[in-house]
N, C-alpha and C positions, 0 to 999 in steps of 0.2 A: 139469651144463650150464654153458655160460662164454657171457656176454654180450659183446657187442662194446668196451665200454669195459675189458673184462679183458683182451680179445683187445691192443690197442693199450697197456693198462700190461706186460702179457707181451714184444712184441716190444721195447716202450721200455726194458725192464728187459736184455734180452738184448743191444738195441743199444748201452747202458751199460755192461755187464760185457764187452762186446767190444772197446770204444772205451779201456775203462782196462788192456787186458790187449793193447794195440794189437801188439805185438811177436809174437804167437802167428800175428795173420795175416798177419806177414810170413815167420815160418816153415813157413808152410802153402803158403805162396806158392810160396817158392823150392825146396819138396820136391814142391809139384806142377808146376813147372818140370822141374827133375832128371826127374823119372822120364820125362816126356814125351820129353824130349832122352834118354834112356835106352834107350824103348820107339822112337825115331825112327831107333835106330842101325842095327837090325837090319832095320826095314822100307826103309830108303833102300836096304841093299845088297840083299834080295831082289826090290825094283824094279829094279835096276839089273842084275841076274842075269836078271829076266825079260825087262828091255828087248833084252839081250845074245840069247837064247831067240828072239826072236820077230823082232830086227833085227837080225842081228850086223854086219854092213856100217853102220850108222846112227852107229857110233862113229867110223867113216875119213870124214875132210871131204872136197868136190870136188876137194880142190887135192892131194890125198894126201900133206899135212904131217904127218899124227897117225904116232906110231911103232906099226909094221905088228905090232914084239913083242910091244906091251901088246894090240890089240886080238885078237891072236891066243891071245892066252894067257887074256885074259878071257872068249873063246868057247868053250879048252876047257876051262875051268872050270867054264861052264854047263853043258856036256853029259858034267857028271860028277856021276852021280846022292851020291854021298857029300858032295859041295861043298854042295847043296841040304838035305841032311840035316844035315851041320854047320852052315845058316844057320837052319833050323827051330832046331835046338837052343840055339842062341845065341838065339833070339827067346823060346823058352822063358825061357833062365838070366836072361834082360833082366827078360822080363814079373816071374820069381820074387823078383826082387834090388828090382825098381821096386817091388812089393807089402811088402815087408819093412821098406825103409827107408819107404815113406809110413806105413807103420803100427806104426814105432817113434816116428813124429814126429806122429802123429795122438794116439798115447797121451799122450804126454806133453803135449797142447795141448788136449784133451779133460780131460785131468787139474787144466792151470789152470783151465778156464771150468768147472768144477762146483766146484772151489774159491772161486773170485770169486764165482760166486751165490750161494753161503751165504752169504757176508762182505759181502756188498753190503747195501747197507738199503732199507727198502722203499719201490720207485718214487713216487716225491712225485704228488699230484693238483692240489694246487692252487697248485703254484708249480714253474719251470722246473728242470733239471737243475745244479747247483752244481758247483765244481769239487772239492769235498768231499768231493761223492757219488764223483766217477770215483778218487779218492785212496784213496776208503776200499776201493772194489771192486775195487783192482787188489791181485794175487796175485802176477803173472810175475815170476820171477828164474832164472836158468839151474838154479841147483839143484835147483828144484824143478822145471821143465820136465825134466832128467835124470834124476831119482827116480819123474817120471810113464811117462817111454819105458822106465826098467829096470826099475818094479812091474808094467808092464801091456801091455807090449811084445808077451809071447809068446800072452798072450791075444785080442790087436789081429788079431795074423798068422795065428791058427788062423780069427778071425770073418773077418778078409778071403779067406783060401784057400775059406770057407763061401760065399761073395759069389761069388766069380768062379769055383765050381763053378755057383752057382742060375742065373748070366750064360751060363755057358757052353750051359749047357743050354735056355734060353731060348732063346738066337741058334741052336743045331741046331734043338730044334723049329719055331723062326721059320721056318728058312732050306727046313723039310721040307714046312712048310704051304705055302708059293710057289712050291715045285718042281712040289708033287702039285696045285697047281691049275693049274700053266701047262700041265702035261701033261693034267688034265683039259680044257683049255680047246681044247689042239690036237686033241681025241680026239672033243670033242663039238662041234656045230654054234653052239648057242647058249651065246652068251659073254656075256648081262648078267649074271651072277650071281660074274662072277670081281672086278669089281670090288669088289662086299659081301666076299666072302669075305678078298681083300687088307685091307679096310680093318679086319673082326671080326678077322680075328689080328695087326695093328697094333697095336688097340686092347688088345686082349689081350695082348701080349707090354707094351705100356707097362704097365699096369694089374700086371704081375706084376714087373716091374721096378721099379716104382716102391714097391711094398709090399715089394718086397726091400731096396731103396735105406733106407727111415725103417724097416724093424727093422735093418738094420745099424744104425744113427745109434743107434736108442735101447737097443740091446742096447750099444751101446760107452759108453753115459751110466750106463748100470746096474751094467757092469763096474766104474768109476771110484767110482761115488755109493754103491755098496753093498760093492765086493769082494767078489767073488764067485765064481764060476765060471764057464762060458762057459755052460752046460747049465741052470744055474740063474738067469743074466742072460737068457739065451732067454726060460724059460718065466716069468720077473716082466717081462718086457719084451710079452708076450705077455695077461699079467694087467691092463698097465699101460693098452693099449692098449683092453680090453675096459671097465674100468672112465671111462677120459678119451677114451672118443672122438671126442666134439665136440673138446673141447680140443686133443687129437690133429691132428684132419683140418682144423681153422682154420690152423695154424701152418704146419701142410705146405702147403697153399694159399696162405696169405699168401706163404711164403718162394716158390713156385714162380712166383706173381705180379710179386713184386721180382726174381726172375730173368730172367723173359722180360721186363720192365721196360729193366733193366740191359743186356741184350742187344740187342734194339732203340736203344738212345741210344747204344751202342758203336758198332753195323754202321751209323747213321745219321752217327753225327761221322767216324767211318773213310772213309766214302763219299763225305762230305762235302770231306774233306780230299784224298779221293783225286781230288775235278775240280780243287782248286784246283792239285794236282800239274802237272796238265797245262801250266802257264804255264812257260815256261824259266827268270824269276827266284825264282819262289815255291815252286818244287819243290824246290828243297835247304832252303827252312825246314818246309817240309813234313814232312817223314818225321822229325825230332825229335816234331812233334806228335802221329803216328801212333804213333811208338813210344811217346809217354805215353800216348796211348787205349789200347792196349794192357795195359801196364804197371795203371794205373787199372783195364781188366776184368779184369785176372788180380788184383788186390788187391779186388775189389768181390764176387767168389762166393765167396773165403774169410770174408768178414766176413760176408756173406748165412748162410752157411751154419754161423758159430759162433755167432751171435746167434740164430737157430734152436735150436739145439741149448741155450744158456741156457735159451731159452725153455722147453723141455721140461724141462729141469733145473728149473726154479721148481716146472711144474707137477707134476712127479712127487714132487719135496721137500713140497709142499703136502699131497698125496696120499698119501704115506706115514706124513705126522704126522696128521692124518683131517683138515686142514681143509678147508672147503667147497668144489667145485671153483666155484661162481658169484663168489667173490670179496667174496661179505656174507662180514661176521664174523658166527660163529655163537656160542652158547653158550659160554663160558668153563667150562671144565671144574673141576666140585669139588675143592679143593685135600685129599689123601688123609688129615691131619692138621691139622683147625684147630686154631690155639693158642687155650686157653679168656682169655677178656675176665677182665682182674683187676678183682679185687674193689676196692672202693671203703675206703680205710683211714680212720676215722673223725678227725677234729682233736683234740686235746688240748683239755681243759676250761680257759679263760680261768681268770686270781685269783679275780675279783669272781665267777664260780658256784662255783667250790670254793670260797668261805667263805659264802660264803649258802646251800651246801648242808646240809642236816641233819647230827650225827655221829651215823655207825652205832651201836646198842646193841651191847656185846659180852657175850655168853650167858656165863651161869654154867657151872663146870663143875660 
């Protein structure tokens, strides 16, 4: 069981080994930048293949300035079933290439923060955070960020290829439950019951994603924390959760709270900035602002989301050596070999009792 004053030394602890190893989330950052611009290349042109499909004249303006060869040539592009097949593919090689490098650069950033947690000392209670503390618990140097993406690289790639199989399959059966109820819905008179049904496999697909999402997370802490196997970080990542489940399902919580947090104070300063846009002198200072809101939420869910992952790291390191999961210190464990207490070596007899002592008789022989 874990009380709420462990719950807040855990996130403190996590948000400290995050804050001293600051460099990891900005390498999280820019690798979850990359792959998005990555995964955007592919989908921009089969938007633009379907726009072509559905409007081909949309591309020639009133004044018929556009050249007649481009938008000619990009129509019978679309209506070349192999062109659409080489863009599937290409969205494929994107998605495969975006999943490999995030999770060469996930290892090796998952590798510093369960480093740092060891090395860090234990979260202070009765006095603030030092600059000591963040000195002592920083780990980051490229080396070893290198050494974490090429020991655990190929392990990172097999558990994320495992993810976006259990997603994929998710999003079909999602997408089979909505179908088969729209069709019940058109089939049968009475339609209150399609709404329950929409919102039970909502509810359902998040519930199943999101227990995919934190054993990805602590199957990849288990990898690092134990080296191990991917088959045998499943099933102690599986044990981990059986044995810490409060402590488990506080943290997921907590972090998913700071997330929709986070996400709210973005979409409201965004929106915020986006009336003052409206003025003709203040809208060119504008959009610097927005691009640091921005910037700020794309740095604000990597640090959410490694300080989380400390966090677990503490508790599973705690859990493995048997300490309490409540956060009392327990029993000190019997040391296997005590040294025995030396004997007490008597003083020397002063002058003054060795000559007032009697002399010994010495026996005949």
């Amino acid at each position: 069981m874990i009380d709420p004053p462990r719950l807040r030394a855990l996130l403190l602890r996590g948000a400290l080994v995050t804050t001293a190893n600051w460099p990891v989330v900005v390498a999280q950052f820019i690798a979850e930048s990359a792959i998005r611009l990555l995964a955007g290349i592919p989908l921009a042109g089969s938007a633009a293949l379907l726009l072509v499909l559905a409007v081909p004249e949309g591309f020639a303006p009133a004044g018929g300035t556009a050249p007649d060869a481009a938008v000619a040539a990009i129509g019978e592009l679309a209506r070349v079933p192999l062109a659409l097949a080489g863009l599937a593919v290409a969205a494929v090689i994107a998605g495969l290439g975006g999943l490999v490098f995030g999770a060469a650069i996930k290892a090796g950033t998952v590798a510093i923060v369960v480093a740092s947690e060891r090395r860090a000392r234990p979260t202070p209670t009765g006095r603030p955070l030092r600059a000591v503390d963040v000195r002592v618990a920083r780990t980051w140097s490229p080396a070893a960020f290198m050494a974490g993406c090429t020991t655990f690289g190929a392990r990172f790639v097999r558990l994320g290829l495992l993810l976006a199989a259990v997603e994929i399959a998710v999003a079909v059966g999602y997408g089979a439950a909505v179908v088969g109820a729209y069709r019940a819905f058109v089939s049968i008179a009475s339609s209150w019951w399609l709404a329950p049904v929409l919102l039970a496999a909502s509810l359902a697909a998040a519930v199943v994603l999101s227990a995919a999402e934190l054993g990805y997370r602590l199957t990849q802490l288990i990898v690092v924390a134990d080296d191990v196997a991917l088959g045998e970080a499943l099933a102690r990542a599986r044990a981990f959760v059986r044995a810490e489940t409060l402590a488990v399902v506080r943290i997921f919580i907590a972090g998913l709270v700071v997330v929709a947090i986070g996400v709210v104070a973005t979409l409201a300063a965004a929106a915020a900035f986006g009336f003052v846009s409206f003025v003709p002198v203040a809208g060119v200072a504008v959009l610097p602002l927005q691009a640091a809101v921005w910037v700020v939420r794309g740095l604000m869910f990597p640090f959410i989301e490694l300080a989380a992952l400390a966090a677990y790291a503490a508790v599973y390191r705690r859990a493995a050596s048997g300490a309490p999961a409540s956060g009392r210190p327990g029993p000190a464990p019997p040391e296997p070999f005590p040294e025995p207490s030396p004997e007490p070596v008597a003083a020397p007899p002063s002058p003054e009792a060795a000559a007032a002592r009697p002399p010994r008789s010495r026996a005949t022989p």
